[in-house]
Chimera marker file (.cmm) of the C-alpha trace (Angstrom):
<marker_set name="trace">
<marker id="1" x="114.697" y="56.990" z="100.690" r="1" g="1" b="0" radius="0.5"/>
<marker id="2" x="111.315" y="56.186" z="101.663" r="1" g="1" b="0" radius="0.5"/>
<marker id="3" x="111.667" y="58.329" z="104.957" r="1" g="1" b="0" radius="0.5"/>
<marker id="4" x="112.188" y="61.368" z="102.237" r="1" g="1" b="0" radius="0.5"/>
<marker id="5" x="109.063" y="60.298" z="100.619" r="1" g="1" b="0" radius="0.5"/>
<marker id="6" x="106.890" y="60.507" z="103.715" r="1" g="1" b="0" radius="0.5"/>
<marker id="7" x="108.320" y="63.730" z="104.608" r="1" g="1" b="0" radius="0.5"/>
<marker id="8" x="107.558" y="65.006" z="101.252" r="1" g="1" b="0" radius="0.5"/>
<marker id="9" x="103.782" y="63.353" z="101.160" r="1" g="1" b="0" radius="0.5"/>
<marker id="10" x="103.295" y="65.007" z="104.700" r="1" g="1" b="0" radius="0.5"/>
<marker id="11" x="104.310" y="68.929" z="103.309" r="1" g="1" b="0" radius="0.5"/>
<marker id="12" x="102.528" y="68.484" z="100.451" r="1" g="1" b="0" radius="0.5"/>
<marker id="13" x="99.476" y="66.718" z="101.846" r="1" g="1" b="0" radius="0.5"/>
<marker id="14" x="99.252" y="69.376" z="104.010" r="1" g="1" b="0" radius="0.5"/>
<marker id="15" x="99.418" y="72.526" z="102.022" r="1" g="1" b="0" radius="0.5"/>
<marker id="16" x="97.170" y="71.265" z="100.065" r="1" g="1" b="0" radius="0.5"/>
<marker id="17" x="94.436" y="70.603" z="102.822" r="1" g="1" b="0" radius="0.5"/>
<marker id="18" x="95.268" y="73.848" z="103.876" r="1" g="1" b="0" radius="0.5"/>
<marker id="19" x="94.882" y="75.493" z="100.340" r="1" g="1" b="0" radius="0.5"/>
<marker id="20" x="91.443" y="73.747" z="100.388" r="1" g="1" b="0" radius="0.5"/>
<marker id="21" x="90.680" y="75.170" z="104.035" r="1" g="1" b="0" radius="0.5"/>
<marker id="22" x="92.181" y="78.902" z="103.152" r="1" g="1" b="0" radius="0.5"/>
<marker id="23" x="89.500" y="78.953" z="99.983" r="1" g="1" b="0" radius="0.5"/>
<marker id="24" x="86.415" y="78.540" z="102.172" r="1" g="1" b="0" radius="0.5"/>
<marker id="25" x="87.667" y="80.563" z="104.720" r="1" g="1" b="0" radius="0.5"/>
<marker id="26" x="88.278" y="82.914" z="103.118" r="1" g="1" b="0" radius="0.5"/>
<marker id="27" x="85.259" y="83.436" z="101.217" r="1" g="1" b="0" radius="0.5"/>
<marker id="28" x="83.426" y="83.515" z="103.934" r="1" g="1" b="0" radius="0.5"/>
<marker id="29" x="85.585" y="86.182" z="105.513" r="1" g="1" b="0" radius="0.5"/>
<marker id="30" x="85.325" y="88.400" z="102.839" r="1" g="1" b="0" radius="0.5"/>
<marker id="31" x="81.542" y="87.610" z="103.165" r="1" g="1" b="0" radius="0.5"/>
<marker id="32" x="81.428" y="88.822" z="106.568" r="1" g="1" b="0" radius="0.5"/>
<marker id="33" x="83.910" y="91.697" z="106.371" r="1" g="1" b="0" radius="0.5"/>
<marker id="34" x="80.829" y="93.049" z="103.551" r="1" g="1" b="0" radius="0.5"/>
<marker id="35" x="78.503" y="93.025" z="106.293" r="1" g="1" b="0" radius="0.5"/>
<marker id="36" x="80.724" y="94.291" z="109.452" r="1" g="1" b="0" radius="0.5"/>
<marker id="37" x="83.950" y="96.144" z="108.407" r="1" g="1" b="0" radius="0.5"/>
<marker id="38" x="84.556" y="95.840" z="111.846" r="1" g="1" b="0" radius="0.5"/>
<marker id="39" x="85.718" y="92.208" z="112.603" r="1" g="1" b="0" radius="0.5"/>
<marker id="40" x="88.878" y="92.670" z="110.430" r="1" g="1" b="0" radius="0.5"/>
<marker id="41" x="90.830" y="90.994" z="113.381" r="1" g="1" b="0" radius="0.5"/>
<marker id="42" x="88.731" y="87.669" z="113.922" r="1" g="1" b="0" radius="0.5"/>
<marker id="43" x="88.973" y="87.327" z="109.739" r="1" g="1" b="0" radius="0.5"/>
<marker id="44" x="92.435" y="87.840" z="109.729" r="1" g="1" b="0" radius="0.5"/>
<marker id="45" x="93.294" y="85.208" z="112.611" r="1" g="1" b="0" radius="0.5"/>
<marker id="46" x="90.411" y="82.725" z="110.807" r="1" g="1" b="0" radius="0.5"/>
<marker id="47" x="92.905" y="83.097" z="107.261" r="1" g="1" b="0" radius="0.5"/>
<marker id="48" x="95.897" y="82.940" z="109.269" r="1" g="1" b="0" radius="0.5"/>
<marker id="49" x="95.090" y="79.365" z="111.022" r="1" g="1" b="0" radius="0.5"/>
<marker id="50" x="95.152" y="76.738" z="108.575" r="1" g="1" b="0" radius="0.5"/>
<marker id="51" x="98.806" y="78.020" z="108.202" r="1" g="1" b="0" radius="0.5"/>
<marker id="52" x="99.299" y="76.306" z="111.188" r="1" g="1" b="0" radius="0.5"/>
<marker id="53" x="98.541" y="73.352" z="109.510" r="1" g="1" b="0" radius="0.5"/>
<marker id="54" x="101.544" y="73.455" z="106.563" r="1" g="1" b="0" radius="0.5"/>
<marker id="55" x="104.300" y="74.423" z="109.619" r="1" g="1" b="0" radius="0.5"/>
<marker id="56" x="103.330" y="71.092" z="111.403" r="1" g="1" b="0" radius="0.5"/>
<marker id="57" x="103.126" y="69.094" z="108.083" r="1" g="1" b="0" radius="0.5"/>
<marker id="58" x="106.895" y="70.683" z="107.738" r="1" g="1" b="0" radius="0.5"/>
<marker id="59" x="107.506" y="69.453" z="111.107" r="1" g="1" b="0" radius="0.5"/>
<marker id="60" x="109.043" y="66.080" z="110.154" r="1" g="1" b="0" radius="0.5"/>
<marker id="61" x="111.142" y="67.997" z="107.352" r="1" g="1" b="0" radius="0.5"/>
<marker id="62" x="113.501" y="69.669" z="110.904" r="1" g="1" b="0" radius="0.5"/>
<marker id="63" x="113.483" y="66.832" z="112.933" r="1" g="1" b="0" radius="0.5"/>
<marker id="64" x="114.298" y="64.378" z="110.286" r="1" g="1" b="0" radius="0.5"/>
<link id1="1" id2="2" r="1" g="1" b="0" radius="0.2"/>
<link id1="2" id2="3" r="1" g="1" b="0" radius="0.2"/>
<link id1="3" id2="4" r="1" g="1" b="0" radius="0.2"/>
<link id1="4" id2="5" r="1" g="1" b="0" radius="0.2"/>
<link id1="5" id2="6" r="1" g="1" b="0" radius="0.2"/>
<link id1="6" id2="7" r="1" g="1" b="0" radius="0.2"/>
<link id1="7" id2="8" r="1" g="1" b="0" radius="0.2"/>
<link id1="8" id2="9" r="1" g="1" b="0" radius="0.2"/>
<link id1="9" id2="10" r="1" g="1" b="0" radius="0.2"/>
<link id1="10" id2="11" r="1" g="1" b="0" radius="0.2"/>
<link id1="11" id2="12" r="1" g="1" b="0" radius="0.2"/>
<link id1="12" id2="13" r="1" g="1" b="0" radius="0.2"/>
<link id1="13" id2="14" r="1" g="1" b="0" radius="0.2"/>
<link id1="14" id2="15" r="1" g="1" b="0" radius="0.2"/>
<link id1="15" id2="16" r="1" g="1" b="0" radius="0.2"/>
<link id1="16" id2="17" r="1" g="1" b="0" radius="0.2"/>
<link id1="17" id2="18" r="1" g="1" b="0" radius="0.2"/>
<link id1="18" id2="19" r="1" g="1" b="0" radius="0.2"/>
<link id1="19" id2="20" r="1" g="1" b="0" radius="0.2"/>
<link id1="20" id2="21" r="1" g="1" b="0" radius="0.2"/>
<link id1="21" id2="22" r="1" g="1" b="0" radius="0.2"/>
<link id1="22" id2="23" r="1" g="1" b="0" radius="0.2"/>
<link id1="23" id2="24" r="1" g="1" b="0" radius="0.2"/>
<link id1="24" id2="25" r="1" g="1" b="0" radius="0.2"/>
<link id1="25" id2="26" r="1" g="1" b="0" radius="0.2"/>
<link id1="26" id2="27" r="1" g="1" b="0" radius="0.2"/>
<link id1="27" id2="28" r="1" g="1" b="0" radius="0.2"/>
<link id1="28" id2="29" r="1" g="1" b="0" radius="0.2"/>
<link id1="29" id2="30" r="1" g="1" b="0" radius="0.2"/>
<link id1="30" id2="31" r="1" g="1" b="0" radius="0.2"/>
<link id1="31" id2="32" r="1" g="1" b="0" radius="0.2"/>
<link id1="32" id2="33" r="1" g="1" b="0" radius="0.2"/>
<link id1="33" id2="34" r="1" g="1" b="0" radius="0.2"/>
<link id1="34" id2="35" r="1" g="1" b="0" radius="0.2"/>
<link id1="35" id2="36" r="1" g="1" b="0" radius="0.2"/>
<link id1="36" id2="37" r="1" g="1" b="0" radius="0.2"/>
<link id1="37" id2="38" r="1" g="1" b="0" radius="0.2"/>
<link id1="38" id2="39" r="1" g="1" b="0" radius="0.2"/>
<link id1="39" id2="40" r="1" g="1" b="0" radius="0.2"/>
<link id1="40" id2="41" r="1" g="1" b="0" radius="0.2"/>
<link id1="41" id2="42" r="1" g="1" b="0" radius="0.2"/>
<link id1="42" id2="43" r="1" g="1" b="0" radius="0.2"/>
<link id1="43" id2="44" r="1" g="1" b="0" radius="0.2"/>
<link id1="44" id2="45" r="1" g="1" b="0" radius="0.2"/>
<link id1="45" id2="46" r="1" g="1" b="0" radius="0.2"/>
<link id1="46" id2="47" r="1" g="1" b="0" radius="0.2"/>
<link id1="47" id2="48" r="1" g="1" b="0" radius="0.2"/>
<link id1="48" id2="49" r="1" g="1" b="0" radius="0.2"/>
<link id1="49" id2="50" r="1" g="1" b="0" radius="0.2"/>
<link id1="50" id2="51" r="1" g="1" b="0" radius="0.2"/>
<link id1="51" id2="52" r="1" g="1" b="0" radius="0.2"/>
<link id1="52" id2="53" r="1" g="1" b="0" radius="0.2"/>
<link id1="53" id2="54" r="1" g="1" b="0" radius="0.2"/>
<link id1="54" id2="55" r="1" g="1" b="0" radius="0.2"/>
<link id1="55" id2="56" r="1" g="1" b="0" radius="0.2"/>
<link id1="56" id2="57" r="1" g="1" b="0" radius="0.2"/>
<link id1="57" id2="58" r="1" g="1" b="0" radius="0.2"/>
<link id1="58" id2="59" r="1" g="1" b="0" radius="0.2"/>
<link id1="59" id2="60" r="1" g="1" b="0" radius="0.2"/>
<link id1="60" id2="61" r="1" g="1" b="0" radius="0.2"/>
<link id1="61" id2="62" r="1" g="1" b="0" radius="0.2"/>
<link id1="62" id2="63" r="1" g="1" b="0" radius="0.2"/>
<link id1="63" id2="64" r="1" g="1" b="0" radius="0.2"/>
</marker_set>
């Protein structure tokens, strides 16, 4: 029981950090894509990564 807990704290911990992370990121990407159209790429990866983030918080979901 309590290992489902943790495993459910971790996900949700996590997307929510990353929720928090994705905001200012992307912001700020939009920010720069208004000055140089032509760094699509490096905002696109910048969004991407913090999804990194909830795929290791579900981590412990697959190996539990």
């Amino acid at each position: 029981m309590t290992g489902d807990v943790g495993v459910g704290l971790a996900l949700g911990l996590a997307a929510i950090g990353a929720g928090f992370s994705q905001a200012a990121i992307g912001s700020a990407a939009v920010g720069m894509l208004a000055e140089d159209g032509s760094k699509f790429g490096v905002a696109l990866i910048f969004t991407a990564l913090p999804e990194s983030i909830v795929i290791l918080g579900a981590l412990p979901l697959f190996l539990g």
